[in-house]
Phi, psi and omega in degrees: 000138189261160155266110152275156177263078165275180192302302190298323159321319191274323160342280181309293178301350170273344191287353196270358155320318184289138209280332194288305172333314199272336175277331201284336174291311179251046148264307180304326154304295213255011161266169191264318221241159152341145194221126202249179172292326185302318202300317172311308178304326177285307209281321183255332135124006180276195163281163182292336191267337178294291213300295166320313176294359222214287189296349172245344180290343202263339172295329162307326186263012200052021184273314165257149180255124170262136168244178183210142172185161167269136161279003163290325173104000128341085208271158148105156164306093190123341180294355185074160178273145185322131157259147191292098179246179189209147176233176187279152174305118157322325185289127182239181194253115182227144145219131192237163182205124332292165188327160132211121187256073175292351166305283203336292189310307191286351165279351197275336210267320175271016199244350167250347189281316185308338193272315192341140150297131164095020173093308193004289171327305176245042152277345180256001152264003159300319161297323167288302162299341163313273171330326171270321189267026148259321184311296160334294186264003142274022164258325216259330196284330193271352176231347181319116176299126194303341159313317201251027192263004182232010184263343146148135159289006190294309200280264167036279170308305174304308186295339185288309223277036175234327193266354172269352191100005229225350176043055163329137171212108163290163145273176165309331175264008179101336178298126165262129177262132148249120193284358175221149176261108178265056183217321162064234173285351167280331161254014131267003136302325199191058134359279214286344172270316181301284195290350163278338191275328163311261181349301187268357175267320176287322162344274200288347177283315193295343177275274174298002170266030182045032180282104189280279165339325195255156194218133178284115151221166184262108190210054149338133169204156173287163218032020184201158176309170179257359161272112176253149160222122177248152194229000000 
């Protein structure tokens, strides 16, 4: 799908200019669950009426979506009213001057690796993707300050696959989730290509940052990459 830098676009990346607009976004990026006002209002320290108002201007802007449900979970006469909460938009924003369309391209590339015979295609690009995410992660492994080369690789693997876009979040148990897919419409068109190349490039990040211990699996789900990494 191609992008243009249309007014709303431009729109949109300018409202996140205002610094309180701009915090209140990425409070709402970076929670799993929905974000109501009072949690804005606690987390920034600001008023329920700035904070409403500042959480609909980004709905305005298509950065956020707004729902309503109660969070007691409460039904019925006396449950009170739903309240109005907000995540961040699947539509994501791009703008460029002048135009570039690497969408375009990157559909052309993968509607032809897909045709290749015999897999061909995307065994070499599943190769191709190995070879950049291990040079990634021995470049990463490889600037590590030598004080800090016995402290464990784990925070390594977040800082790679976080400065790549992938919005890492471990758990308590080692896992790691990434929360966002940065192919975006090019990997809901071509899957079967994207997530294989997704797959063989943290191969090679896990590798070359020397994570013996951690396994790669392919776990699609919806609101998040198709890549777990367990440790």
């Amino acid at each position: 799908m191609e992008r243009h830098p249309t007014t709303d676009q431009i729109d949109a990346v300018a409202a996140l200019a205002e610094p309180t607009r701009r915090a209140l976004y990425e409070l709402v990026a970076a929670s799993d669950d929905a974000v109501g006002r009072d949690d804005a209002v606690t987390a920034l320290g600001i008023s329920r009426e700035l904070a409403a108002f500042h959480l609909d201007r980004l709905v305005a802007a298509g950065l956020l979506t707004p729902e309503y449900r109660r969070r007691s979970g409460r039904t019925g006469p006396g449950a009170g009213r739903p309240a109005k909460l907000y995540r961040r938009s699947e539509h994501g924003v791009e703008v460029s001057f002048p135009p570039r369309h690497y969408d375009r391209a990157a559909d052309l590339m993968a509607t032809a690796l897909g045709r290749v015979a015999d897999g061909a295609g995307l065994d070499a690009l599943a190769r191709t993707a190995r070879e950049a995410g291990h040079a990634l992660g021995v470049e990463a492994r490889n600037s590590r300050a030598d004080g800090d080369k016995d402290t464990g690789a784990a925070p390594d693997l977040i800082e790679v696959l976080a400065h790549a876009g992938y919005e890492p979040r471990a758990d308590a148990a080692g896992t790691v989730c990434l929360r966002n897919c940065p192919y975006g419409s090019v990997a809901s068109d071509h899957r079967d290509v994207t997530c294989g190349m997704n797959v063989a490039w943290a191969e090679g990040v896990v590798d070359g940052l020397g994570l013996a211990d951690v396994e790669v699996e392919l776990a699609p789900e919806p609101g998040r990459c198709c890549v777990i990494f367990h440790g």
